[in-house]
Rosetta silent file (secondary structure, phi, psi, omega in degrees, C-alpha in Angstrom):
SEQUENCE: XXXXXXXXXXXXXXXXXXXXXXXXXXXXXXXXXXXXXXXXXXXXXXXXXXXXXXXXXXXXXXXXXXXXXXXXXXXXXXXXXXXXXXXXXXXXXXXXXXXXXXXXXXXXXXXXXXXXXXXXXXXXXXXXXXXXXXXXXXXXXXXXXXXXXXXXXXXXXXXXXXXXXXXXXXXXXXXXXXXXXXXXXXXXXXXXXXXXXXXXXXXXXXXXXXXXXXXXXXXXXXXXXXXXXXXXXXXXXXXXXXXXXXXXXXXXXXXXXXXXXXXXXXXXXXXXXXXX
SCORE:     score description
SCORE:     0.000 S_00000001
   1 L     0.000  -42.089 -173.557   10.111  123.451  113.994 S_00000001
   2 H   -70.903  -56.492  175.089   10.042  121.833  110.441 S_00000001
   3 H   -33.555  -54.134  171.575   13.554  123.974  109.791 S_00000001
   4 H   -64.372  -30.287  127.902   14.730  122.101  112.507 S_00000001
   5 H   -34.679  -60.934 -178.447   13.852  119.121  111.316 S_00000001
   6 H   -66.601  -30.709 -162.428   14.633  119.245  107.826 S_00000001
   7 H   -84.973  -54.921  159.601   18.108  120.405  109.678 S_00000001
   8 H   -47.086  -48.287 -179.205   18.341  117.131  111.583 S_00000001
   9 H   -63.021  -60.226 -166.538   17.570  115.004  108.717 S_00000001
  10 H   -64.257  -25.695  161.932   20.400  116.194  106.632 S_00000001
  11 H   -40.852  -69.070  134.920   22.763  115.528  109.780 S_00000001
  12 H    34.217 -107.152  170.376   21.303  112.502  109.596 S_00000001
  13 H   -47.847  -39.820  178.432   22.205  111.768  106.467 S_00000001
  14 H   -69.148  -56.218 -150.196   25.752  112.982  106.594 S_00000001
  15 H   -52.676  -45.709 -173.013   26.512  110.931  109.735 S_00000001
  16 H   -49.571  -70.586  179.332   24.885  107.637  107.770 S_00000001
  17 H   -35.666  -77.144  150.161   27.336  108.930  104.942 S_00000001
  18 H   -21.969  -25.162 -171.046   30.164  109.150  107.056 S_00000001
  19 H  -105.348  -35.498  159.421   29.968  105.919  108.498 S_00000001
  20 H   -89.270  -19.109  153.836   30.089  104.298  105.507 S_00000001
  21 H   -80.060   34.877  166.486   32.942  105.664  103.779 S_00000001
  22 H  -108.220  -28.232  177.721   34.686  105.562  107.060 S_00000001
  23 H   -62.348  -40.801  160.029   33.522  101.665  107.182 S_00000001
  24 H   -56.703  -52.013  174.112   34.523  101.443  103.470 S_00000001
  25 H   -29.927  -65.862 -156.636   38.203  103.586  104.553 S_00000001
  26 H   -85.009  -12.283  171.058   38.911  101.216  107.294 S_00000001
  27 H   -72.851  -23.658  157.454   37.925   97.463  105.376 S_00000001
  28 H   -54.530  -64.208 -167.275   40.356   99.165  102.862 S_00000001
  29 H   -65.784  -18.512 -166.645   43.209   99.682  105.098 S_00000001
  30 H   -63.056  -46.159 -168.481   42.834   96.244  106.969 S_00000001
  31 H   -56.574  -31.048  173.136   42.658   94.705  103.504 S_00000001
  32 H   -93.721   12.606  161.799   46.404   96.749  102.883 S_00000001
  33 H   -92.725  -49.812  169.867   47.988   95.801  105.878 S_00000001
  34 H   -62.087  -28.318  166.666   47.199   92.351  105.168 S_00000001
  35 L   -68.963  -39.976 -172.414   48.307   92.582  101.602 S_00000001
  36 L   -77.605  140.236  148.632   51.781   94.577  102.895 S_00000001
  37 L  -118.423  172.418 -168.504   54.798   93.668  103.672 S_00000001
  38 L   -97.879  116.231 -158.364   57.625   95.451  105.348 S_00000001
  39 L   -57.628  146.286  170.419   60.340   96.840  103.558 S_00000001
  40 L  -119.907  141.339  157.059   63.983   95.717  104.533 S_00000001
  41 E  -102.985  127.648  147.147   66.496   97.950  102.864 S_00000001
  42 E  -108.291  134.778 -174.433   69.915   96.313  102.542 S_00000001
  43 L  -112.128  154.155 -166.783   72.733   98.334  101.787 S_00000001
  44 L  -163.647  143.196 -170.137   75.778   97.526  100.271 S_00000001
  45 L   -63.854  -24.394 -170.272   79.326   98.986   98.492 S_00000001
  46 L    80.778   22.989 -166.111   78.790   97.159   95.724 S_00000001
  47 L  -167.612  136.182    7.722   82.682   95.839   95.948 S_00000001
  48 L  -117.189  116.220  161.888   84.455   93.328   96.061 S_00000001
  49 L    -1.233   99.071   50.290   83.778   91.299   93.631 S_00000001
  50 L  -102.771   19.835 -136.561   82.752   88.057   93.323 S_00000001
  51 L   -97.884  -35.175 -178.954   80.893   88.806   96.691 S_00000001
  52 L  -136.945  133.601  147.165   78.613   92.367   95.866 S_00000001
  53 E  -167.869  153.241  178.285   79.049   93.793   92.221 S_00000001
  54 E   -84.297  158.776 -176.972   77.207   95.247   89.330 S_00000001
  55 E  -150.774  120.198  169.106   76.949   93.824   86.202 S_00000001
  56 L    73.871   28.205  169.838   75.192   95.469   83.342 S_00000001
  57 L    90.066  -30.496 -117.058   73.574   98.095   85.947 S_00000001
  58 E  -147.261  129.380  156.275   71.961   95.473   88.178 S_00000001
  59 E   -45.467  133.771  172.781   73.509   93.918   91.858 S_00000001
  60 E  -151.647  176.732  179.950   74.588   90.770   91.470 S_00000001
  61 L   114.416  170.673 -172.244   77.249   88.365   93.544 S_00000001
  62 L  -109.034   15.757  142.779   76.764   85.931   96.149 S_00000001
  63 L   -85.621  -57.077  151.461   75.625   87.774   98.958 S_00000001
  64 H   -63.864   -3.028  141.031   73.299   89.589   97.031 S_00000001
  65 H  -105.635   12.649  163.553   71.965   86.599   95.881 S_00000001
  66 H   -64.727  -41.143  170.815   72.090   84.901   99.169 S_00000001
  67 H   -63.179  -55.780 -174.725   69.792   87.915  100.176 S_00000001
  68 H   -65.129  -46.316 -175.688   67.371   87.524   97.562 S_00000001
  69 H   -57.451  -46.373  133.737   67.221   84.015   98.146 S_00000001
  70 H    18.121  -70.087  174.399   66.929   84.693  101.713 S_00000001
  71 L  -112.916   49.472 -151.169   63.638   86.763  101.366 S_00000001
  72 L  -123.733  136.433  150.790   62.305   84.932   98.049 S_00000001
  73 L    88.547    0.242 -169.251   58.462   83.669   98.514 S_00000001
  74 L   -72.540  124.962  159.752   58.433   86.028  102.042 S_00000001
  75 L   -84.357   23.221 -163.364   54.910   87.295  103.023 S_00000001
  76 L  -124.059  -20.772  179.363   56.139   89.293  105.680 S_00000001
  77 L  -139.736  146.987  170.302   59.106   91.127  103.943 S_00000001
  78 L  -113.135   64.030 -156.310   60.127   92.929  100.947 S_00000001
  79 L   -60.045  144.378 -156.657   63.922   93.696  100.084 S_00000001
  80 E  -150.208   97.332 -172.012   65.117   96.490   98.539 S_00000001
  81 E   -79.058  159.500 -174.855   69.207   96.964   97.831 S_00000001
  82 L  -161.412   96.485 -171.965   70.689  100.432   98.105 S_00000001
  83 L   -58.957  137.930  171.635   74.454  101.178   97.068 S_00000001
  84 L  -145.897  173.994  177.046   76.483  103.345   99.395 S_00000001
  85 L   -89.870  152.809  150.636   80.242  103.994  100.007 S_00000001
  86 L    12.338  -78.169 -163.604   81.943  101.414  103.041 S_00000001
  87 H   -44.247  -73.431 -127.781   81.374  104.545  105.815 S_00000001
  88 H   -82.768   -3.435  143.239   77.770  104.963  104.829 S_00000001
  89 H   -46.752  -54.107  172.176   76.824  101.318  105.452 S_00000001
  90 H   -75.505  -20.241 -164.344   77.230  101.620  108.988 S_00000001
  91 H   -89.858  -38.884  177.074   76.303  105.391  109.075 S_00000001
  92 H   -77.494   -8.764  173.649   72.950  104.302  107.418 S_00000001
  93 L   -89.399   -9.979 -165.551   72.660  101.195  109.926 S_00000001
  94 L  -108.893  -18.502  -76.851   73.203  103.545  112.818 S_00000001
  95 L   166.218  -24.521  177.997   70.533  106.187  111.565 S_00000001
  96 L    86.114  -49.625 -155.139   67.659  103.141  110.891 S_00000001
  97 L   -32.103  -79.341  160.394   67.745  104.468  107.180 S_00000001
  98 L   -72.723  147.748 -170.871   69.274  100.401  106.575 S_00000001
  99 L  -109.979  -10.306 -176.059   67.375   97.547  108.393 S_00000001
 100 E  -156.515  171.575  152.030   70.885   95.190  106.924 S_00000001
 101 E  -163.628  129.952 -173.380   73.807   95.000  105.144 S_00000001
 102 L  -113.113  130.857  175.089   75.965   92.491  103.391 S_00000001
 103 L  -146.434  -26.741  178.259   80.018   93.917  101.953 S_00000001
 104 L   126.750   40.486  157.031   82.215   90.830  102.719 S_00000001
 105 L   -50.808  124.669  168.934   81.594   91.650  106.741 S_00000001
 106 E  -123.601  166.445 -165.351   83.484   89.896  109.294 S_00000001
 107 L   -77.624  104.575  151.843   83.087   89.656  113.026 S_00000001
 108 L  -119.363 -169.614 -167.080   84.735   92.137  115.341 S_00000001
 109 H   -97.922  -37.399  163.863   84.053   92.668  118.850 S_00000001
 110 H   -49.054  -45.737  153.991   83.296   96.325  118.288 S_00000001
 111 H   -28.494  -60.958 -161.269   80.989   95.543  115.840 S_00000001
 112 H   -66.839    2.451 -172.214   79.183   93.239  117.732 S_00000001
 113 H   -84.115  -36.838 -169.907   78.831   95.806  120.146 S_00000001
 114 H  -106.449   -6.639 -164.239   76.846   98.366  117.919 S_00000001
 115 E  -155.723  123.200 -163.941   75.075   95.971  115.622 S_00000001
 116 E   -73.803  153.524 -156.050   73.502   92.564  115.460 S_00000001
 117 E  -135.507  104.583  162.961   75.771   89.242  113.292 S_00000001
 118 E   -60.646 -173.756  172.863   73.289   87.270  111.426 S_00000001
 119 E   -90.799  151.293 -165.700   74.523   83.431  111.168 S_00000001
 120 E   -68.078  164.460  167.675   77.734   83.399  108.775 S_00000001
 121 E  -139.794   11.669 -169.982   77.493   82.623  105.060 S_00000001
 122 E  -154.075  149.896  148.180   80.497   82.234  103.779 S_00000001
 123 E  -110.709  117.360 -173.696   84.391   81.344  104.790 S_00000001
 124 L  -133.120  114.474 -162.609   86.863   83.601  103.588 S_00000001
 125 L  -101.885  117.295  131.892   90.504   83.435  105.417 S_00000001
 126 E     3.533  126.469 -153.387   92.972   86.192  105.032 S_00000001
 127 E  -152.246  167.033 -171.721   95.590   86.356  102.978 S_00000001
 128 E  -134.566  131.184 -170.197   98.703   88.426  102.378 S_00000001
 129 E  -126.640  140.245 -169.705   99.373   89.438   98.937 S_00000001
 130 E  -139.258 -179.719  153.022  103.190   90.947   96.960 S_00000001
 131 E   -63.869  137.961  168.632  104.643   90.902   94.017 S_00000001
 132 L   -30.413  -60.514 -138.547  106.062   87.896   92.501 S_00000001
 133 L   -96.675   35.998  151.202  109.483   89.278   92.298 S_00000001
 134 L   -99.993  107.178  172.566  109.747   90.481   96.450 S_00000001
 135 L   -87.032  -45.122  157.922  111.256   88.148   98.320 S_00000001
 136 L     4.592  -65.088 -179.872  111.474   90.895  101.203 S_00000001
 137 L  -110.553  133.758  162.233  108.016   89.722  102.643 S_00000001
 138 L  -121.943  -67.623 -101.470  107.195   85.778  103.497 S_00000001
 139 L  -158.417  169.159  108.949  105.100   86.524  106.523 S_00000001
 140 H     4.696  -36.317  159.887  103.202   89.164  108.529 S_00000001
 141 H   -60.541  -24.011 -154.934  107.181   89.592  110.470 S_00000001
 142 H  -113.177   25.825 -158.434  108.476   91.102  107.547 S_00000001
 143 L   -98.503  -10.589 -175.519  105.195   94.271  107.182 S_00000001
 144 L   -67.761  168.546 -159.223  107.500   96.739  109.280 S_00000001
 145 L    33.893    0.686  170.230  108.419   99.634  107.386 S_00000001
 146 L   -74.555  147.118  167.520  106.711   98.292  104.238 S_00000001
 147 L   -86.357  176.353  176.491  103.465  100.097  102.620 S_00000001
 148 E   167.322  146.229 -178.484  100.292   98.865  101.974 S_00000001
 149 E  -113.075  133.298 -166.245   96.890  100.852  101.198 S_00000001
 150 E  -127.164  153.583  156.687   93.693  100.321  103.632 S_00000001
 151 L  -109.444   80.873 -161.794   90.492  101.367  103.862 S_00000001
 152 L    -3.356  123.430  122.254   89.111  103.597  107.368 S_00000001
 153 L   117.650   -6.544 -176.132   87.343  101.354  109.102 S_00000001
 154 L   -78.156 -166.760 -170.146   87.753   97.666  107.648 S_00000001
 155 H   -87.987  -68.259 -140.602   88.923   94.365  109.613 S_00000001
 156 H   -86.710   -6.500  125.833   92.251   94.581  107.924 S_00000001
 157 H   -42.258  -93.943 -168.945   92.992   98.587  109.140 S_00000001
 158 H   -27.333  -25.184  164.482   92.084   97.668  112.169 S_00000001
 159 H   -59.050  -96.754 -173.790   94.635   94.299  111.687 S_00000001
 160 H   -36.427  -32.610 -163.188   97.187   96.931  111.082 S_00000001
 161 H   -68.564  -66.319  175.785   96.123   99.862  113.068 S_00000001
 162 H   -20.419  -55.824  176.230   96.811   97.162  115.902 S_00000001
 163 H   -72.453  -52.854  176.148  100.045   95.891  114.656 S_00000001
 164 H   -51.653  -76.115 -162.310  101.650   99.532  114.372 S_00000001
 165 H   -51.964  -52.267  151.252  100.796   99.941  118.103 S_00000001
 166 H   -43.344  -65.169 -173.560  102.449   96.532  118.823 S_00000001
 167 L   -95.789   56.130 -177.781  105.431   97.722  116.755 S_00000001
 168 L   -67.985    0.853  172.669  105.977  101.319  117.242 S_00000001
 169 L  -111.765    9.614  161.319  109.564  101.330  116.639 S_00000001
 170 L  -144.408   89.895  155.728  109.125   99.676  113.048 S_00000001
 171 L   -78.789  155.602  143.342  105.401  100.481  112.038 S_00000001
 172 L  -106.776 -160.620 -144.341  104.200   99.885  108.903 S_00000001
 173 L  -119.764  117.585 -149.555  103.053  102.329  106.537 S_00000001
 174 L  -110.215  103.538  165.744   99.513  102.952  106.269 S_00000001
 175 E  -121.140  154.559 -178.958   97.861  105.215  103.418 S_00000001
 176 E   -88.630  130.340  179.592   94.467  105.604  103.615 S_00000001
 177 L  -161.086  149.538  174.341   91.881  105.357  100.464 S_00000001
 178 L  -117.226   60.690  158.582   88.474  105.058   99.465 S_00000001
 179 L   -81.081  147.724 -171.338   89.434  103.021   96.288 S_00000001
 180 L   -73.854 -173.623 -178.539   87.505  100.023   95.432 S_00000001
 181 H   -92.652  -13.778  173.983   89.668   96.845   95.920 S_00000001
 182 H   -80.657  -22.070 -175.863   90.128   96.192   92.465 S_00000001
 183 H   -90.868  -19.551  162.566   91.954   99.615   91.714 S_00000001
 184 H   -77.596  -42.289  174.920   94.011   99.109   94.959 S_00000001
 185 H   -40.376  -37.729  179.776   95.374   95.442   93.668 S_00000001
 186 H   -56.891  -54.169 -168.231   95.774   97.315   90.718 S_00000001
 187 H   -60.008  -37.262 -160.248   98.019  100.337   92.263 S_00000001
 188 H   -96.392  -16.141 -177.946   99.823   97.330   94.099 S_00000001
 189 H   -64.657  -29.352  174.607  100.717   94.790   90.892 S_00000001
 190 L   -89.049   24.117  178.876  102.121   98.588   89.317 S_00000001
 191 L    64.859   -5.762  173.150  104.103   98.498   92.586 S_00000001
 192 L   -18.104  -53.595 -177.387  102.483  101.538   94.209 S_00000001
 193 L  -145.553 -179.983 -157.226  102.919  100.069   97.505 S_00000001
 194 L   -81.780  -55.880 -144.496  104.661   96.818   98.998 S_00000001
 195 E  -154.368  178.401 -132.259  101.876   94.338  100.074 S_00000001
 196 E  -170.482  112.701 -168.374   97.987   93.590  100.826 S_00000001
 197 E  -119.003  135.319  167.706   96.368   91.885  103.672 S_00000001
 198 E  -167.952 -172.257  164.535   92.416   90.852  102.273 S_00000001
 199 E   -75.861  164.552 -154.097   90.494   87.823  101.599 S_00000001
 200 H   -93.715   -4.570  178.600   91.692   85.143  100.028 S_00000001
 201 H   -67.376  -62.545 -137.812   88.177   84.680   97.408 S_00000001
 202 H   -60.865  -57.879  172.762   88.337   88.470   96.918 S_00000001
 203 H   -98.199  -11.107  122.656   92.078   88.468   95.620 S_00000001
 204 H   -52.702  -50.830  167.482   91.577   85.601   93.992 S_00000001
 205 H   -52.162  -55.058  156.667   89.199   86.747   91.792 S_00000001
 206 H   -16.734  -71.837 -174.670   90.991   90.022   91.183 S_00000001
 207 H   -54.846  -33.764  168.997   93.964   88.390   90.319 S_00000001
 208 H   -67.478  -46.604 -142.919   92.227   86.081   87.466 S_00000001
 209 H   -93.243  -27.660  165.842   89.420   88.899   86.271 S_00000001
 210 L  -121.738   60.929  169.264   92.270   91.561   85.547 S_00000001
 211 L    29.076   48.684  169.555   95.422   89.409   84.681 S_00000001
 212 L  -132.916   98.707  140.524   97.931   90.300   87.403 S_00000001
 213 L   -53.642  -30.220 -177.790   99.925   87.657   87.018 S_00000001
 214 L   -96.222   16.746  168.277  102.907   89.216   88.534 S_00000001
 215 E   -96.145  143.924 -161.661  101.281   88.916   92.335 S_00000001
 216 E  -149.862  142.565  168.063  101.610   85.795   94.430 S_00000001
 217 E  -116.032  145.400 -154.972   99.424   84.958   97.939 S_00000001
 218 E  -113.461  139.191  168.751  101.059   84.025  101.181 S_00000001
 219 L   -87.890 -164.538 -177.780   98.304   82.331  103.122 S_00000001
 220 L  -159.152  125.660 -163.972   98.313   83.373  106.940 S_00000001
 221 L   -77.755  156.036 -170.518   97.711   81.226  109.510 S_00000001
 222 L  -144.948  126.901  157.000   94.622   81.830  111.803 S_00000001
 223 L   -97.896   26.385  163.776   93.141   80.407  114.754 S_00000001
 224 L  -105.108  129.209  170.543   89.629   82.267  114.278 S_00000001
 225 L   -50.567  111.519 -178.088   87.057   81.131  111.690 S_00000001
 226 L   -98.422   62.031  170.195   87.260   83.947  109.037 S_00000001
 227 E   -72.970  152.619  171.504   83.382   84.007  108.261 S_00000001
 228 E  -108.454  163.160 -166.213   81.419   86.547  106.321 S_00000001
 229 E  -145.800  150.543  157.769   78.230   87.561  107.815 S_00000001
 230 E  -107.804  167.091  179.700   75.585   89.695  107.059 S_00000001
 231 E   -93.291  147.842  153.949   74.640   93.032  109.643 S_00000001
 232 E  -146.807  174.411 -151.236   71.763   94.269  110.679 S_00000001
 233 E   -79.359  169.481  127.402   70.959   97.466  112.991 S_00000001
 234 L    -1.230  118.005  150.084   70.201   97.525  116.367 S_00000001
 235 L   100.595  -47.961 -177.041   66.235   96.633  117.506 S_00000001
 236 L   -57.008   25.485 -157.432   66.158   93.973  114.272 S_00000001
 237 L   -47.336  -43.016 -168.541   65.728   91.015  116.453 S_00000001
 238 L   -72.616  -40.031 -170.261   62.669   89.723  114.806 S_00000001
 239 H   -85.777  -35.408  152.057   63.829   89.959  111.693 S_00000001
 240 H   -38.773   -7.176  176.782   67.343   88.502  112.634 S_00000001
 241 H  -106.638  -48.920  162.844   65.463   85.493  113.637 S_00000001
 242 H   -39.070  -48.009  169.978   64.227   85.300  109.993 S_00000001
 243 H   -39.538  -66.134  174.429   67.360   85.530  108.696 S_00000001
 244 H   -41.043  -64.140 -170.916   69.194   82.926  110.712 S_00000001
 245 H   -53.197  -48.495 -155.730   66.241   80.289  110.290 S_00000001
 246 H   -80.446  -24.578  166.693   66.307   80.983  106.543 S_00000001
 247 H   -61.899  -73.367 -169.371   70.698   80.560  106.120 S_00000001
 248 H   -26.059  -69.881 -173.579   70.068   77.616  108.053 S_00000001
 249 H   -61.582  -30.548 -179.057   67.533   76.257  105.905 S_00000001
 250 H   -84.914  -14.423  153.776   69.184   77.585  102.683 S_00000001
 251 H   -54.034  -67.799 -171.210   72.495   75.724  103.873 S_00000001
 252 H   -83.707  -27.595  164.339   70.890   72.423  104.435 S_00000001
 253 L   -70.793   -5.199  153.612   68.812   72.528  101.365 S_00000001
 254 L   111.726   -8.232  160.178   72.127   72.980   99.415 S_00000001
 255 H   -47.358  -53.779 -165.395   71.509   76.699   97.891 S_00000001
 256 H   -66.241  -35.857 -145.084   74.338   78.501   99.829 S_00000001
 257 H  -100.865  -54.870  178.983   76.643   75.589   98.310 S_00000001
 258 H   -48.197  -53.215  173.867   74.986   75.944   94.653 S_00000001
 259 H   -39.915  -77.152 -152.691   75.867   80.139   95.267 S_00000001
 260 H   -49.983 -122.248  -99.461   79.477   79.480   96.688 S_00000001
 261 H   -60.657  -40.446  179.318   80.340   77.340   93.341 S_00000001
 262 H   -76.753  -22.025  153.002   78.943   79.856   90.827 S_00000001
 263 L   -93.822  -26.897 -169.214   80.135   82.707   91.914 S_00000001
 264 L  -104.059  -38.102  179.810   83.527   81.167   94.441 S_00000001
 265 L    97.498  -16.759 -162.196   84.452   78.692   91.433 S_00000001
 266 L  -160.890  158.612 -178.008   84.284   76.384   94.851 S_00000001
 267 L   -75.119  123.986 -174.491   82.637   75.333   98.410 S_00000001
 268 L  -129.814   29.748 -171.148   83.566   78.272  100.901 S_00000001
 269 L  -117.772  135.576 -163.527   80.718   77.683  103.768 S_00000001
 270 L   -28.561  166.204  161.004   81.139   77.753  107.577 S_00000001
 271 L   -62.174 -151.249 -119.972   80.651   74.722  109.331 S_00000001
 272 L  -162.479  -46.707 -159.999   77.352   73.506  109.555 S_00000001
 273 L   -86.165  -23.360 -171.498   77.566   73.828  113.072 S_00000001
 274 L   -99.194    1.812  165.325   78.454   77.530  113.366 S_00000001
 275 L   -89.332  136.062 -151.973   75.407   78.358  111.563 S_00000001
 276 L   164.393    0.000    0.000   72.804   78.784  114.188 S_00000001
C-alpha cells in the first residue's frame, strides 16, 4: 500500500510539474504572438530603373521605397524583398511563396483576373522609342515589318502580340529576351533592332544614365490612364486593404510626391481620385 502511495505522489508531482511548464509554454507563446508580426514577402526583378534597382547590393527605387514606406511603424506586418526574374514574380504569386509584388506593373484584364491591383502609385504613359537618324517610324502605323525586342509576358508583348494578329499580312518582328531593359535600349541605340515600345520614366532614365544620345521618344497617344500598381496574390484581401488605406494616406500626406521627385526628377502620380 505505501508503494502505491509513494507511486501516486510522484505522479503527483509530475502532473503539478507539467502544468506549470505547460502554463509557463503557453504565457510564452501568447506573449509571441502578440509580439509577432506577419511576414509579407514582396518580390521584385530588380529592373527598371529608376523604379526597382540595386545600388551598392541593397534594393532601392521608388517602389521599393514606396513599400517600405508603406509598411514603416506596422505592428501587424513585416516586409521582406526577394529578387526574382519577371516569370518568377507571378510564378511565386501563384504558388503563395510572394504575398506582393511591385516591377513597374500595369493593369491588364488578365491580370486582374488571377491577382488582386492595389491602388496605383505612379503614372507612367507609353512611349515609342528609335534612333535619331530613322525617319521610317513616326507612329505605331509605321511598326509593320520593323523589329523590336520584348519580354514573354509584359504589357508591351502583349501590345504587340495583339497588333501582329490585327496585322497579319505585315506583322512586326518580335524577338524574345530575358535582358534587363537597360541592355535591350542598349542593343537598340547599337541598332540591333528598329524600335521600343516602354515607359516613358523608364526610357528616360536609360537614356540620361547611359548616354544614348542618338535615340529620340515619340510619345503615343492613349485613352487609358497608364498607372503602375503594385500586385498581390489571390486570398490577400486583408492585407490589400492595408495597402490601399496606407497609398492613400501616403499620397495625401505628400510622401508618394517627395518619392516621385527623387527618384522621377518630377511629379508622376495618378489622380487623387483614382487612388481608392
Amino acid at each position: 500500500m505505501k508503494k502505491i502511495v509513494k507511486y501516486s505522489s510522484l505522479a503527483a508531482l509530475g502532473l503539478v510539474a507539467a502544468g506549470v511548464l505547460a502554463a509557463c509554454s503557453g504565457g510564452a507563446k501568447k506573449e509571441g504572438e502578440a509580439a509577432g508580426k506577419k511576414e509579407i514577402i514582396v518580390a521584385t526583378n530588380a529592373s527598371p530603373k529608376p523604379f526597382n534597382y540595386e545600388e551598392n547590393g541593397e534594393l532601392t527605387g521608388y517602389e521599393i521605397e514606396v513599400v517600405r514606406a508603406i509598411f514603416k511603424d506596422s505592428d501587424k506586418y513585416d516586409v521582406k524583398f526577394e529578387k526574382t526574374e519577371w516569370s518568377g514574380v507571378f510564378a511565386g504569386l501563384d504558388s503563395d511563396r510572394y504575398q506582393m509584388a511591385v516591377n513597374n506593373i500595369s493593369y491588364t484584364k488578365e491580370r486582374a483576373e488571377k491577382y488582386l491591383y492595389a491602388a496605383p502609385t505612379a503614372k507612367n504613359p507609353n512611349v515609342l522609342v528609335v534612333k535619331k537618324d530613322d525617319s521610317s517610324i513616326k507612329s505605331l502605323d509605321d511598326i509593320g515589318g520593323k523589329s523590336t525586342e520584348v519580354v514573354q509576358g509584359t504589357t508591351s508583348a502583349k501590345q504587340l502580340e495583339d497588333y501582329n494578329k490585327q496585322h497579319a499580312d505585315n506583322p512586326t518582328v518580335l524577338n524574345y529576351t530575358k535582358a534587363d531593359f537597360q541592355q535591350i535600349m542598349s542593343r537598340l541605340s547599337d541598332g540591333q533592332f528598329d524600335y521600343k515600345i516602354f515607359d516613358k520614366i523608364g526610357v528616360e532614365t536609360v537614356i540620361k544614365n547611359q548616354g544614348l544620345d542618338n535615340l529620340k521618344v515619340i510619345e503615343l497617344p492613349s485613352d487609358q490612364q497608364p498607372y503602375v500598381y503594385p500586385l498581390l496574390a489571390k486570398g490577400q484581401d486583408e492585407l490589400k486593404t492595408f495597402v490601399d488605406k496606407r497609398i492613400q494616406e501616403l499620397y495625401k500626406d505628400g510622401t508618394l510626391e517627395k518619392l516621385s521627385k527623387q527618384f522621377f526628377g518630377d511629379t508622376y502620380l495618378p489622380a487623387e481620385a483614382d487612388i481608392k
